[in-house]
C-alpha positions as CSV (number, residue, x, y, z in Angstrom):
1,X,6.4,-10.2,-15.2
2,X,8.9,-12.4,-13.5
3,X,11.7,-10.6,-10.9
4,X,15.3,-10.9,-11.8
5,X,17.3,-12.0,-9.0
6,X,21.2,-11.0,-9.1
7,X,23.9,-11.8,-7.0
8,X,26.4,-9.1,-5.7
9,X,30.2,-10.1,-4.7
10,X,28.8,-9.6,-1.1
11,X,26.2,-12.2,-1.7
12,X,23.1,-10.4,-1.1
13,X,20.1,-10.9,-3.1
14,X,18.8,-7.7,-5.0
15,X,15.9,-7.3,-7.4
16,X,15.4,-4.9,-9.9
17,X,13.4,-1.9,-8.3
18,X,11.0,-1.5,-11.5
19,X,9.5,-4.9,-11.1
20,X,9.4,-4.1,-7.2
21,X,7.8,-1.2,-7.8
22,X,5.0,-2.8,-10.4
23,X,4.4,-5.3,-8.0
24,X,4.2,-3.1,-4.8
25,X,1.4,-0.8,-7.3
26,X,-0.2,-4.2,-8.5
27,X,-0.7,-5.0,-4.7
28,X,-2.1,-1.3,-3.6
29,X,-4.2,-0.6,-6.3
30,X,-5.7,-4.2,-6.4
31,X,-6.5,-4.1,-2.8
32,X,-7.6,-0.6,-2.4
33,X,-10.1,-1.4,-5.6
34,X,-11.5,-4.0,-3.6
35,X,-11.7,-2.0,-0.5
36,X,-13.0,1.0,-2.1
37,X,-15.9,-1.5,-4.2
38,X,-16.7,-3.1,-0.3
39,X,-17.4,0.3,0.7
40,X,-19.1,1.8,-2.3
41,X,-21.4,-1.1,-2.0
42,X,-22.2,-0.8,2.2
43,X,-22.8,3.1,1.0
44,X,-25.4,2.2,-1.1
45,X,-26.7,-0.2,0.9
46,X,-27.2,2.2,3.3
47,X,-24.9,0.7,5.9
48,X,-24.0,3.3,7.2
49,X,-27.2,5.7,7.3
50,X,-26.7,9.5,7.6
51,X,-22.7,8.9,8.6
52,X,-21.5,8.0,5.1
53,X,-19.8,11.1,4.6
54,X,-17.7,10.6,7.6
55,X,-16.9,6.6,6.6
56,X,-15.5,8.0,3.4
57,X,-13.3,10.7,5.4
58,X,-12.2,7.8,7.7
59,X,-10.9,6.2,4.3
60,X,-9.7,8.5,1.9
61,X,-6.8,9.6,4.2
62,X,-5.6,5.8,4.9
63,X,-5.1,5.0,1.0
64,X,-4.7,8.5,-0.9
65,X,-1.5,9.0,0.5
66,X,0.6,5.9,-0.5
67,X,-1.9,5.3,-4.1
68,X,-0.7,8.7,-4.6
69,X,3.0,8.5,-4.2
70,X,2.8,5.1,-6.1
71,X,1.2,6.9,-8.9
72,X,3.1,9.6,-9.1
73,X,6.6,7.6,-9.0
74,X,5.1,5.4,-11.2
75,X,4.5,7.9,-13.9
76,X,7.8,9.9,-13.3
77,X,9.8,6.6,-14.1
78,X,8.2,5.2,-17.0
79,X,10.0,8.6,-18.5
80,X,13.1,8.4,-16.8
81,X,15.8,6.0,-18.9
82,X,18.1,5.9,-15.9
83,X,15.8,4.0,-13.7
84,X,16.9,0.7,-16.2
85,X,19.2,-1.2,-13.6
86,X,18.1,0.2,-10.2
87,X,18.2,-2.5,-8.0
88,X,16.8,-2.8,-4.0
89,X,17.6,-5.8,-1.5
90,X,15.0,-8.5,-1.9
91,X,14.7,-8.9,1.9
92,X,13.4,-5.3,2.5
93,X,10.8,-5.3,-1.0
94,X,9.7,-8.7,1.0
95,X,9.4,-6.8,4.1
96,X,7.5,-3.5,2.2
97,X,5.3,-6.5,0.7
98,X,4.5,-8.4,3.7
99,X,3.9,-4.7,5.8
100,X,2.0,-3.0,2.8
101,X,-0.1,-6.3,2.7
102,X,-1.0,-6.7,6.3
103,X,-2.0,-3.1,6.6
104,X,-4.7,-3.3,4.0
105,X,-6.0,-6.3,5.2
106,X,-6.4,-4.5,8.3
107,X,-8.1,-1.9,6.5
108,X,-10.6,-4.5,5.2
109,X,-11.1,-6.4,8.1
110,X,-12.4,-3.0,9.8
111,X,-14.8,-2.5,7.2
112,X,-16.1,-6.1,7.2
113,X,-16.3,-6.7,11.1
114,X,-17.9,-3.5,11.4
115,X,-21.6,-4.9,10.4
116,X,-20.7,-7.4,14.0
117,X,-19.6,-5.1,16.2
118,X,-22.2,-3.9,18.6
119,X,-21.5,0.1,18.5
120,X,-21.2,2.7,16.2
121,X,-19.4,2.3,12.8
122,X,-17.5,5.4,13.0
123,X,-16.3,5.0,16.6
124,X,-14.9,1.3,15.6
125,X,-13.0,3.1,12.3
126,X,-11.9,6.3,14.7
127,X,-10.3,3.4,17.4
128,X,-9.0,1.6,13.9
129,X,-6.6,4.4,14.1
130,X,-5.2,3.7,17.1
131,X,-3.0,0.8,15.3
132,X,-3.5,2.1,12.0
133,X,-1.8,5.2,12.5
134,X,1.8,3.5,13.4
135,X,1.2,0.6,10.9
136,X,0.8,3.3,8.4
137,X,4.2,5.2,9.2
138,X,5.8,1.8,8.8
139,X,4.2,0.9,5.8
140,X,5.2,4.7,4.5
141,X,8.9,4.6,5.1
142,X,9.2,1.2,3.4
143,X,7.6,2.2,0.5
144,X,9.1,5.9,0.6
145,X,12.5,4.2,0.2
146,X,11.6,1.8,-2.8
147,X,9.7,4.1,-4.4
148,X,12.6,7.3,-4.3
149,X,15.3,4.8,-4.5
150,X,17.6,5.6,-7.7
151,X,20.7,3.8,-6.5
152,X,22.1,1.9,-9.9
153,X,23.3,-1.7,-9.5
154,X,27.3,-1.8,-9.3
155,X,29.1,-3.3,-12.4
């Protein structure tokens, strides 16, 4: 699927929200597969011993959030007709890109420096938060505005 660039009389770039939106889902749902499968495989691994339960809880919360909105806008608008010309700036779906995909790299580098670190797994994914937490909010609002936006592209 390739993004349509316009240009506006005010010379901004904007891109057609439906292809931000598949892209933004293509980037969330790819990467939380792979984080999810990283961490279905150290479960069963036994990685994490009797405290699996509480590595899941650590998780669920960081993804099920945003996966949910994305799915849930994404299945709203496949039925709406007047989301057809909806466009967004292309400098803030870059910036919702470039924040969505540094958080879940962050995600995954917790899980995958965790066998490393010299203390317990849980207390490395409870200090995770400390910069999670805000990168999260960030990464929310972006993607709360591309993914309620229904502002139509002006004639």
């Amino acid at each position: 699927m390739t993004t349509r660039i316009t240009s506006t009389r005010n010379t901004r770039n904007l891109v057609e929200i439906e292809a931000v939106r598949s892209k933004l889902a293509a980037l969330w749902l790819g990467s939380s597969g792979l984080i999810f499968l990283t961490l279905v495989v150290q479960s069963l691994r036994l990685v994490y011993g009797s405290k699996t339960q509480e590595v899941w809880g650590w998780i669920l919360p960081t993804l099920m959030p945003t996966l949910s909105l994305i799915v849930t806008v994404l299945s709203y608008s496949a039925l709406d007709p007047a989301m057809s010309g909806t466009v967004v700036r292309l400098d803030f779906y870059r910036l919702a890109f470039w924040l969505s995909g540094a958080y879940l790299f962050v995600i995954l580098l917790t899980l995958l420096v965790q066998p490393f670190s010299s203390g317990d797994p849980i207390q490395l994914m409870q200090m995770s938060n400390l910069w999670l937490g805000p990168f999260q909010g960030l990464v929310a609002s972006a993607l709360g505005v591309l993914f309620a936006s229904k502002k139509p592209q002006n004639p």
